[in-house]
C-alpha positions in Angstrom: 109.7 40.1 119.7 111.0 37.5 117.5 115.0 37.6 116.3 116.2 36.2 113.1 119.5 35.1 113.6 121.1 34.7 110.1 124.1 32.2 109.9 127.4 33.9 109.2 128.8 32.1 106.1 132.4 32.8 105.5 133.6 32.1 102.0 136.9 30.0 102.2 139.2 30.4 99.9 141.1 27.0 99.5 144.3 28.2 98.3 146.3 24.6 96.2 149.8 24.8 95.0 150.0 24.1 91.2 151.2 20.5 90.4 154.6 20.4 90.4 156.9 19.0 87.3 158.5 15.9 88.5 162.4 15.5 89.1 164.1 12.8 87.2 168.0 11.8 87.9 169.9 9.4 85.9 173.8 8.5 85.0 175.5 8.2 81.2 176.4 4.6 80.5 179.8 6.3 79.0 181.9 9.1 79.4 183.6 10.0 82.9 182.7 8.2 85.9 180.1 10.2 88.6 178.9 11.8 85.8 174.8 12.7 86.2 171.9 13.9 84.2 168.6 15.9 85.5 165.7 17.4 84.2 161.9 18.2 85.0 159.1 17.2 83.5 155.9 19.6 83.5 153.0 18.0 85.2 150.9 17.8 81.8 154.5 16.0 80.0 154.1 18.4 77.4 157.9 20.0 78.4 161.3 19.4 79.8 163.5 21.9 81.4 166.0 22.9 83.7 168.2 20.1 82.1 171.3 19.9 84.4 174.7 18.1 83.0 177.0 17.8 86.3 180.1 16.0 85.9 183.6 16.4 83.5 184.0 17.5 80.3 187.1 18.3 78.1 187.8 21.5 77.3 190.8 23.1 75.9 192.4 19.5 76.1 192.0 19.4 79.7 189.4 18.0 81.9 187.2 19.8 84.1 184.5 19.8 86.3 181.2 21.6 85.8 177.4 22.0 86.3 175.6 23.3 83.0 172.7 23.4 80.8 170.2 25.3 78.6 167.6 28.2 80.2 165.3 26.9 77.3 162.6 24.4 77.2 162.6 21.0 75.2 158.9 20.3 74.2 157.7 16.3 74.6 155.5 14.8 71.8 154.3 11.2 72.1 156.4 10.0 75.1 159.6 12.0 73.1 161.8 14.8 73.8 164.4 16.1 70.9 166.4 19.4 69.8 169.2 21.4 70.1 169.6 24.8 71.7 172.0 27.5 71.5 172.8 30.0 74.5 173.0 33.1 73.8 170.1 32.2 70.6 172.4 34.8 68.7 175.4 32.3 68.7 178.6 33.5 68.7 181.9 32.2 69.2 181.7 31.0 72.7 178.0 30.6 72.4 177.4 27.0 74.1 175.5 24.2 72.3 172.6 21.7 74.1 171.8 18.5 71.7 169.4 16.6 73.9 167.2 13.6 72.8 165.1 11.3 75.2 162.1 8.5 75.1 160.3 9.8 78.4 158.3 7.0 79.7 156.4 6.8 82.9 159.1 5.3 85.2 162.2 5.4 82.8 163.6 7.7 80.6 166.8 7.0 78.5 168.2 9.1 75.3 171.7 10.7 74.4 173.2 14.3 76.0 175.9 16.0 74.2 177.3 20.4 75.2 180.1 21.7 73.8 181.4 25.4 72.7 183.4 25.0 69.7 185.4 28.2 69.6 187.1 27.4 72.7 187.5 23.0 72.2 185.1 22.1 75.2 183.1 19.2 74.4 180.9 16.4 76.1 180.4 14.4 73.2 177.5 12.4 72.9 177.0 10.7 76.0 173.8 8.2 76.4 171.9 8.2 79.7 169.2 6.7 81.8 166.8 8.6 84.3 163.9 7.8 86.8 161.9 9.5 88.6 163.2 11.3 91.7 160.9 9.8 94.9 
């Protein structure tokens, strides 16, 4: 009697992380000292988000310390990212107000950052930055 043995082929599911967006850093040329700029870019360069503004502002004619920035995407076309967003999108008189624009290259990034909320005298102004790539 002759056996047939079969080979037992296992299917093996290689499981890969998505790419992930790449963290860029960078510092304003003015404004308060310390201050810093971060963002992600997606791994095709099409968008830019979680924009993070971490350093002092004035508000209400005082200055203070703070971490902030917009839930919302900024989409990049040709190397550039550009546009303002509101949060809540409603508005309203403490709404707060994003104005970002940026020339995103492959190793350096620069552009101008500015947040304020009006109703209650908190501003930024427009503060220009550079950025790299996080290693």
């Amino acid at each position: 009697m002759k056996v047939l043995v079969f080979p037992l082929l296992l299917g093996v599911a290689v499981v890969t992380a998505p790419p992930k967006p790449t963290r860029w850093t960078g510092t304003f040329s003015n404004g308060m000292k310390g201050a810093k700029i971060s963002f992600d870019v997606s791994p095709d360069g099409k968008s830019l988000s979680d924009l993070t503004f971490q350093g002092y502002w004035r508000c209400a004619g005082k200055l203070e310390l703070t971490t902030a920035g917009p839930t919302h995407r900024f989409p990049i076309q040709n190397g550039r990212a550009s546009g303002v967003v509101v949060d809540p999108p409603n508005g309203g008189a403490t709404a707060w107000r994003f104005e970002f624009d940026g020339d995103i290259g492959r190793k350096a990034a620069k552009g101008t950052f500015r947040m304020n909320i009006n109703a209650l005298n908190c501003d930024s102004y427009k503060l220009e930055w550079t950025a790299a790539p996080t290693p």
